[in-house]
C-alpha positions in Angstrom: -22.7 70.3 28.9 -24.1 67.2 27.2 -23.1 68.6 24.1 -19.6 69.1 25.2 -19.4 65.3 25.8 -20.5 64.0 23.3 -17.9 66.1 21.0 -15.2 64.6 23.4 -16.4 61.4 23.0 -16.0 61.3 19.3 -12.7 62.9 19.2 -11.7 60.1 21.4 -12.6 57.7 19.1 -11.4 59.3 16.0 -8.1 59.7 17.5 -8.0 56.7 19.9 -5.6 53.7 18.4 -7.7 50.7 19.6 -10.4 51.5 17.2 -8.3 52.8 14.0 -8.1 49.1 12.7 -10.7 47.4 11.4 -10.4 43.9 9.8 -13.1 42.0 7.7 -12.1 38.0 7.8 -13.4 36.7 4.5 -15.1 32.8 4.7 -11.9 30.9 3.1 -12.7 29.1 -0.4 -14.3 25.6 0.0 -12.4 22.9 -1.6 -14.5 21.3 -4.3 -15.9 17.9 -2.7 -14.7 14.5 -4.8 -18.0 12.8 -5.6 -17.8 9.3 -5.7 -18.4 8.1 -9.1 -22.3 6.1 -9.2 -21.4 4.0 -12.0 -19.8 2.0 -10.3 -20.6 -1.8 -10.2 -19.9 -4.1 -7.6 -19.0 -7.3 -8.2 -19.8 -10.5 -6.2 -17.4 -13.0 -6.3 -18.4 -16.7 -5.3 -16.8 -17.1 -1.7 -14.3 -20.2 -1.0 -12.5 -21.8 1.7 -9.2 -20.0 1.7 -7.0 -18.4 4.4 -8.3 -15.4 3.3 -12.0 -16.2 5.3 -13.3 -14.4 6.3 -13.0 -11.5 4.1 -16.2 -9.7 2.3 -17.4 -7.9 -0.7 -18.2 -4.5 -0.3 -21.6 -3.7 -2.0 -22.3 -0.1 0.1 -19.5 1.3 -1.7 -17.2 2.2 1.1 -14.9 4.8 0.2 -11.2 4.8 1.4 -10.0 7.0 3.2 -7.3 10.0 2.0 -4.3 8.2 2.7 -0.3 9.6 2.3 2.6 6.9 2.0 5.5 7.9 3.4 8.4 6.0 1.9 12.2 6.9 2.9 12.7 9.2 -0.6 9.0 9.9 -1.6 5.3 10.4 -0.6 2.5 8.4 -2.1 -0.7 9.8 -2.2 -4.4 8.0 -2.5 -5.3 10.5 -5.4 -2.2 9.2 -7.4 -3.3 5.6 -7.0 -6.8 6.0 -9.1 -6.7 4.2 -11.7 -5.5 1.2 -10.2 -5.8 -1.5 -8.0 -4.1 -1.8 -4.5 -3.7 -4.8 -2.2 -2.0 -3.2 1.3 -1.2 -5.5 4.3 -1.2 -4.2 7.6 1.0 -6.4 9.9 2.9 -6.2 13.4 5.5 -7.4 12.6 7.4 -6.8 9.4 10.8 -9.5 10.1 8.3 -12.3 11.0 7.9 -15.9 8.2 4.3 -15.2 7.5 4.9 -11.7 6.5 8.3 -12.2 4.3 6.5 -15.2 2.8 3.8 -12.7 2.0 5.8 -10.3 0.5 7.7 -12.7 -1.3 4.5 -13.5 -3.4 3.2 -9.8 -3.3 6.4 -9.1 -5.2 5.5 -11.3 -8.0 1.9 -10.3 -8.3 3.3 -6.7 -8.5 4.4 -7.2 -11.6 1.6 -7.1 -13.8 0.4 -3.8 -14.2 -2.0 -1.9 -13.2 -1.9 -3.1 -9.5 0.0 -2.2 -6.6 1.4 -3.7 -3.4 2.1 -1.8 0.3 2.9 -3.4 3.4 2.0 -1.1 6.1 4.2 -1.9 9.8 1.7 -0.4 12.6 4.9 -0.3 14.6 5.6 2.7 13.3 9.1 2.1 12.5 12.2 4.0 11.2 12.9 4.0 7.3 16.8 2.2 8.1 14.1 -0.6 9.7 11.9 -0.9 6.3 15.1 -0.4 4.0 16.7 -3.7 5.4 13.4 -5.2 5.1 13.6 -4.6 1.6 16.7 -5.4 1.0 16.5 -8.6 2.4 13.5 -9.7 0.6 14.9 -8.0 -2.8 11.4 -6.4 -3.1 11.8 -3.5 -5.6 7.7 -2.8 -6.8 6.3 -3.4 -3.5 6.1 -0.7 -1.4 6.9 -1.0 2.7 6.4 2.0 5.2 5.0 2.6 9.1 3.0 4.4 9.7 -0.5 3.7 12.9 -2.0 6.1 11.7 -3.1 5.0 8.2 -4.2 1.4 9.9 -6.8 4.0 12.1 -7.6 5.0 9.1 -8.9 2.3 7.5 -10.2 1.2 10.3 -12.9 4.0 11.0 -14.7 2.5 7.6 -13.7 -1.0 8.4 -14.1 -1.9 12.1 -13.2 -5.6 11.6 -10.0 -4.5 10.5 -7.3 -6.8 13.2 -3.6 -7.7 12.4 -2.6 -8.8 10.4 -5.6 -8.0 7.5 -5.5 -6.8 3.9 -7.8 -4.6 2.1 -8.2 -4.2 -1.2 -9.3 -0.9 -3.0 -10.2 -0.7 -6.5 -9.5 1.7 -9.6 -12.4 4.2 -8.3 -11.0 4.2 -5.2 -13.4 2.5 -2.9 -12.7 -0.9 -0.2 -13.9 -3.4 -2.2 -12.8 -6.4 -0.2 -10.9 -7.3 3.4 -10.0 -10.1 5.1 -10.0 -9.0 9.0 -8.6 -11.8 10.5 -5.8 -13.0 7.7 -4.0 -16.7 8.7 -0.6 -16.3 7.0 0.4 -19.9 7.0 0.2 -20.6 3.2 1.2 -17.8 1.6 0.5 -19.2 -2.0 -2.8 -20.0 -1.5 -3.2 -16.4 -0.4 -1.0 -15.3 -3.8 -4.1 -17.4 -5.3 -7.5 -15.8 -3.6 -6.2 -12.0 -4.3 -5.2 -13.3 -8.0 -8.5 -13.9 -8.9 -9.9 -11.0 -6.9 -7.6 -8.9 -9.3 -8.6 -10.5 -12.1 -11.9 -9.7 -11.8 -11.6 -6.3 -10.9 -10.0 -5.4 -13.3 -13.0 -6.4 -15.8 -15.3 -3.6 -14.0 
């Protein structure tokens, strides 16, 4: 009798659907981690009395954070941006006199090479919103989006991080300086601080 059931029991799961399937899930393929490059040297720039206070030099080599641009006819990614050095403001407000003033010069600045220029609204706006700003302005190298997220962002590596502020991020890709609480009322003296902050980094 025990015999007969165990015979019925294996027929019943030879023949039994549930168990004619079988699926091994293989681990999927790690992406190969970016190591940030330790040749890397920081430079310490003498501090002065500009709107830009208070912003600081990096020396634990922060690394930014994977950033995407959204733009109304293209997406810029962080990884397409090595090799140079971006300034991006994060404002409130994109139509306001500090920020157009700010963009004015941020035009200018962008056209030397090697650098680039993004004003990031945390309002999330449309793109008919950021074309008109840039229409307005004329701005044709600097780049304008929304986007709330990419302020969060920066902000898990930089907690200071209010609005408006500006980070900088060098060639290698890390935060190299910010400015957390930015004053926007003289705009050229602003134009000035980053200058030299460019100028410099582009000698390491």
């Amino acid at each position: 009798m025990a015999f007969r059931l165990i015979v019925y029991f294996l027929v019943f799961l030879i023949s039994s659907p549930a168990f004619a399937d079988w699926y091994i899930l293989l681990p999927k393929e790690r992406k190969e981690r970016r190591v940030p490059p330790k040749e890397v040297h920081i430079q310490v720039l003498k501090k002065k009395k500009t709107p830009l206070k208070p912003y600081s030099v990096e020396v634990r080599k922060i690394l930014a954070p994977s950033f995407v641009i959204h733009t109304s006819n293209r997406k810029l990614k962080k990884e397409e941006l090595l090799g140079k050095n971006v300034v991006i403001l994060f404002v409130d407000e994109l139509f306001s006199p500090g920020t157009e003033k700010l963009a004015k010069e941020f035009e200018e600045l962008s056209r030397k090479e090697g650098n680039v220029f993004i004003i990031v609204d945390v309002n999330d706006s449309d793109f008919a919103y950021l074309r008109k700003f840039k229409k307005l302005l004329s701005l044709k190298r600097v780049v304008v989006t929304a986007d709330s997220y990419i302020f969060e962002q920066f902000r898990k590596n930089v907690k200071e991080l209010s609005l408006p502020s500006i980070v900088i991020i060098d060639k290698h890709g890390f935060i190299r300086f910010f400015s957390p609480k930015l004053s926007v009322d003289k705009p050229e003296i602003v134009k000035a601080e980053i200058k030299g902050i460019l100028k410099t980094l582009s000698k390491a």
